[in-house]
KOLLUMSE-746460 format. One line per 3 residues: number of its first residue (from 1); their letters; for each residue x, y, z of C-alpha. Coordinates in pm, whole numbers. Example, Ala and Ser with C-alpha at 12.3 -4.5 7.8 and 13.67 -1.06 7.14 Angstrom:
<vovos>
1> AS> 1230:-450:780  1367:-106:714 $
</vovos>
This chain:
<vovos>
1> XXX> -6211:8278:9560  -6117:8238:9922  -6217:7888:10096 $
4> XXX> -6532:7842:10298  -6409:7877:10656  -6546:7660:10921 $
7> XXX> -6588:7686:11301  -6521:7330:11455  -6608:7297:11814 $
10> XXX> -6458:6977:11928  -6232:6905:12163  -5902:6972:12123 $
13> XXX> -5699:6619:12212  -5522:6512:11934  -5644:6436:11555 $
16> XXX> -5960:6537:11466  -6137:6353:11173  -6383:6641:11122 $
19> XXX> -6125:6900:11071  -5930:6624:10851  -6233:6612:10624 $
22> XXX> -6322:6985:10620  -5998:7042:10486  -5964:6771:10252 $
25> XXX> -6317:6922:10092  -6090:7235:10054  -6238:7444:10389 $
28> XXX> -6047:7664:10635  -6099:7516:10966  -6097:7784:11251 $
31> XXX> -6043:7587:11603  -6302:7661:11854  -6299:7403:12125 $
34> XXX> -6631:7495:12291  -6615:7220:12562  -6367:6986:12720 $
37> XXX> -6370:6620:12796  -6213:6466:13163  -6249:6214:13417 $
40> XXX> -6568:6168:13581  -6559:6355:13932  -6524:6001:14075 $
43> XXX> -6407:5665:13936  -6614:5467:14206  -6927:5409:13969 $
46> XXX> -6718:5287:13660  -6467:5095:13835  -6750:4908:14042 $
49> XXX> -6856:4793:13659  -6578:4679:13510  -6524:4475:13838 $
52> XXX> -6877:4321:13837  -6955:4367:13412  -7076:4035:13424 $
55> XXX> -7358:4085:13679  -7564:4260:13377  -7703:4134:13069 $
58> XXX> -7605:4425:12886  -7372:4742:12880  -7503:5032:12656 $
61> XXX> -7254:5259:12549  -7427:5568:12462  -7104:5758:12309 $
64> XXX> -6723:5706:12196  -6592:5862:12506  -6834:5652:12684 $
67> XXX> -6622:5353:12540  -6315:5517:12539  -6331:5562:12948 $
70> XXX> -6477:5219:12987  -6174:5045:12809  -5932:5247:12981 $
73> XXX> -6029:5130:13345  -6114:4783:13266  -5738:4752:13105 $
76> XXX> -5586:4883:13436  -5851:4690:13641  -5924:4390:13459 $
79> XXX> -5556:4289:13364  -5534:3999:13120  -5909:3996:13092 $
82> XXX> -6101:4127:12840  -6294:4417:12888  -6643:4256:12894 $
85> XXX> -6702:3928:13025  -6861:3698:12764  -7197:3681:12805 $
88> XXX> -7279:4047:12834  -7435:4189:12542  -7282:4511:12424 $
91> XXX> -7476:4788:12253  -7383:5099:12135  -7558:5449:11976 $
94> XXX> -7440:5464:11625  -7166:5376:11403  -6913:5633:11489 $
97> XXX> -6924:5466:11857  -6932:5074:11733  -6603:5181:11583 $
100> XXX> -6427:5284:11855  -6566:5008:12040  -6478:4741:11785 $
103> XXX> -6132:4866:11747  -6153:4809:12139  -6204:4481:12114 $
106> XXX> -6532:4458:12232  -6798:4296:12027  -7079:4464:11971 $
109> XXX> -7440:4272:11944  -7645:4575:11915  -7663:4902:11730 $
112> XXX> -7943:5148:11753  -8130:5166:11458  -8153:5554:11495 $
115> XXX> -7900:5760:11584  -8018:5884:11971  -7980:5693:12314 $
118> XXX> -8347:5660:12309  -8322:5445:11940  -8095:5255:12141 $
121> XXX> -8320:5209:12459  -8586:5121:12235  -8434:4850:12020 $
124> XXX> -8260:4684:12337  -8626:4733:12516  -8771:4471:12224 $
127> XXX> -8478:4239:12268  -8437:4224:12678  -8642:4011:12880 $
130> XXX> -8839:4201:13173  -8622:4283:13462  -8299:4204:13250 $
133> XXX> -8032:4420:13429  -7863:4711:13232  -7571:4935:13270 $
136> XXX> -7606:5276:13043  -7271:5431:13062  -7250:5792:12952 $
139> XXX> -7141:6123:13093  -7209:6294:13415  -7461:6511:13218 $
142> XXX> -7573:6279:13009  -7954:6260:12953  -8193:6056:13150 $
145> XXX> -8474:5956:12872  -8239:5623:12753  -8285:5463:13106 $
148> XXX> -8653:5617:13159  -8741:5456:12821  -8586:5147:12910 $
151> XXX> -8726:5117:13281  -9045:5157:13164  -8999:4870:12925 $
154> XXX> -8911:4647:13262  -8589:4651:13269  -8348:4708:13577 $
157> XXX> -8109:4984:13491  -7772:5170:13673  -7640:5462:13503 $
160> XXX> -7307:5486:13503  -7088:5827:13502  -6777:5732:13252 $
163> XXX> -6651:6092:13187  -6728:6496:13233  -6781:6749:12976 $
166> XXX> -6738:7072:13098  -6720:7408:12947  -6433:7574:12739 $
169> XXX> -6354:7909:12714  -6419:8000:12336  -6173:8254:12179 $
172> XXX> -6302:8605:12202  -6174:8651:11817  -6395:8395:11716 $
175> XXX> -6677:8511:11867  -6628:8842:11711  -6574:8662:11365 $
178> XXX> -6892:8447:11423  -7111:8777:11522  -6933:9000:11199 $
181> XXX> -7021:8707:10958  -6642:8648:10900  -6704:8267:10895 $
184> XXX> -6953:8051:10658  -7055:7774:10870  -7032:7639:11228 $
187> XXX> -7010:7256:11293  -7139:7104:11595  -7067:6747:11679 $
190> XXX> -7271:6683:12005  -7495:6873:12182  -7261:7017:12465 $
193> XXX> -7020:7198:12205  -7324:7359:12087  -7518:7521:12422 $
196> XXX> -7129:7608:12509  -7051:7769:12183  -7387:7959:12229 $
199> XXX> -7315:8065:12565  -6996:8242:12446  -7151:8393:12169 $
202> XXX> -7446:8513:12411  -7734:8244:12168  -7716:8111:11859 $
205> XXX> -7961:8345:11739  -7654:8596:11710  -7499:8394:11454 $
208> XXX> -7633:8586:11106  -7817:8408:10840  -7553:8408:10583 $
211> XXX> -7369:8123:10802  -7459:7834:10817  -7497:7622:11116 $
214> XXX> -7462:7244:11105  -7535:6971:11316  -7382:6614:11354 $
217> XXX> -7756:6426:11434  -8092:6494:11569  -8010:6549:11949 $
220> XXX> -7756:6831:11868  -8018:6972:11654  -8267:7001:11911 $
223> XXX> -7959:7147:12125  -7923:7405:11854  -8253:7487:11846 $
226> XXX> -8291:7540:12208  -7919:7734:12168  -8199:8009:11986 $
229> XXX> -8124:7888:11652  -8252:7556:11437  -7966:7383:11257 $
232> XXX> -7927:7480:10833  -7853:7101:10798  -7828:6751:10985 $
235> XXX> -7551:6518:10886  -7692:6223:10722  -7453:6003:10969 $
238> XXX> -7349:6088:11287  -6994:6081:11218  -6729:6330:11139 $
241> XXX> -6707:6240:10762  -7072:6262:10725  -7099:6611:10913 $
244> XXX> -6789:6792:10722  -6993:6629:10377  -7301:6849:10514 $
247> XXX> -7083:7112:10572  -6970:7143:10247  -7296:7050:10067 $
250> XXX> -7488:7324:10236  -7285:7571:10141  -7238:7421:9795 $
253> XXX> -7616:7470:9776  -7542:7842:9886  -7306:7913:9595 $
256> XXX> -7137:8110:9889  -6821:8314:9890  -6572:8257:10175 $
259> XXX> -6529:8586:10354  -6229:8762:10475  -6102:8793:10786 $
262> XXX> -5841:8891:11043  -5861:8578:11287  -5612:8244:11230 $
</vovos>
């Protein structure tokens, strides 16, 4: 029997945990970085927060590479200093990001109860006081519904552009693979790798029935979805672990055969 073999669409910048777990489950991963993550177009933003953190009462972190970005201008700005004066309460969209955030060294005092940027906008919004000031640092794209939801709760918020995802050019042998059913599932870990990935493969809706398409929380779901095809399953966590255990229990549930191919 061959082994299920799995599109992963992350980045390509060093060790992935969700190809780690796909193949400790006993998958074939086939490397399809769909997008790519760099600087934002201008440092000006971020930099102006890690000089000032402590002007706000809070700094939302709405992903890892949100954190990641954050930590690595405040250690060239803010040398000797920790990255967030104390005081300023840190809060952060799921556990994959208080992780990297943690590990960091910053402390985090708030974690969305859901798994979304809104979850988080809507737990801080019951803990701030009106007019509290807030800096929501995501990517240049990121979406704007966090800091609506959170404005209209009162409170003062800057968003702040940490890093850029742009577009990656997808191999033209896995497209073919995806569109000839040569692959069992596709794994998409946020929502940009997925509207790039469909892009390439001209809408999800080309990817046949018989493979299954995963998603790593609700947001890339509804990215799916609007990619012309709904997700087969939602990781229970939004973490790589949790996704590759999706993965593999969706086509458990399948009983499917991994097919042959030419590609890898």
């Amino acid at each position: 029997m061959k082994r299920p073999r799995v599109v992963v669409t992350r980045p390509a910048n060093g060790p992935d945990r969700l190809t780690e777990r796909l193949q400790e489950l006993g998958c074939e991963v086939v490397a399809a970085p769909a997008i790519r993550i760099g600087p934002p177009r201008s440092y000006e933003a971020l930099d102006r927060l890690v000089r000032a953190a402590g002007r706000y009462d809070y700094l939302l972190f709405m992903s890892r590479n949100a954190v990641r970005y954050y930590v690595q201008r405040a250690r060239r700005l803010r040398r000797g200093g920790t990255p967030v004066p104390s005081g300023v309460q840190v809060g952060v969209v799921g556990s994959a990001t208080a992780a990297v955030a943690e590990r960091a060294g910053l402390a985090v005092a708030v974690r969305s109860e859901g798994r979304t940027g809104v979850d988080l906008a809507n737990t801080v919004s019951a803990l701030a006081s009106s007019g509290s000031p807030v800096a929501l640092v995501q990517a240049e794209d990121g979406r704007a519904e966090p800091a609506n939801q959170l404005r209209a709760a009162g409170l003062t918020v800057t968003r702040i552009p940490a890093y850029r995802t742009r577009p990656a050019a997808v191999p033209r042998e896995v497209v073919a693979a995806v569109r000839n059913g040569d692959v069992d599932a596709l794994a998409f870990a946020s929502p940009s790798s997925a509207v790039s990935f469909a892009v390439a493969l001209g809408g999800l809706a080309a990817v046949p029935s018989d493979s299954a398409i995963a998603a790593i929380g609700p947001t890339t779901a509804a990215a799916c979805e609007r990619a012309g095809r709904a997700p087969d399953i939602v990781a229970e966590d939004s973490t790589a672990e949790a996704l590759a255990d999706a993965v593999v229990a969706c086509l458990g549930s399948r009983t499917h055969v991994g097919p042959q191919s030419d590609i890898g």
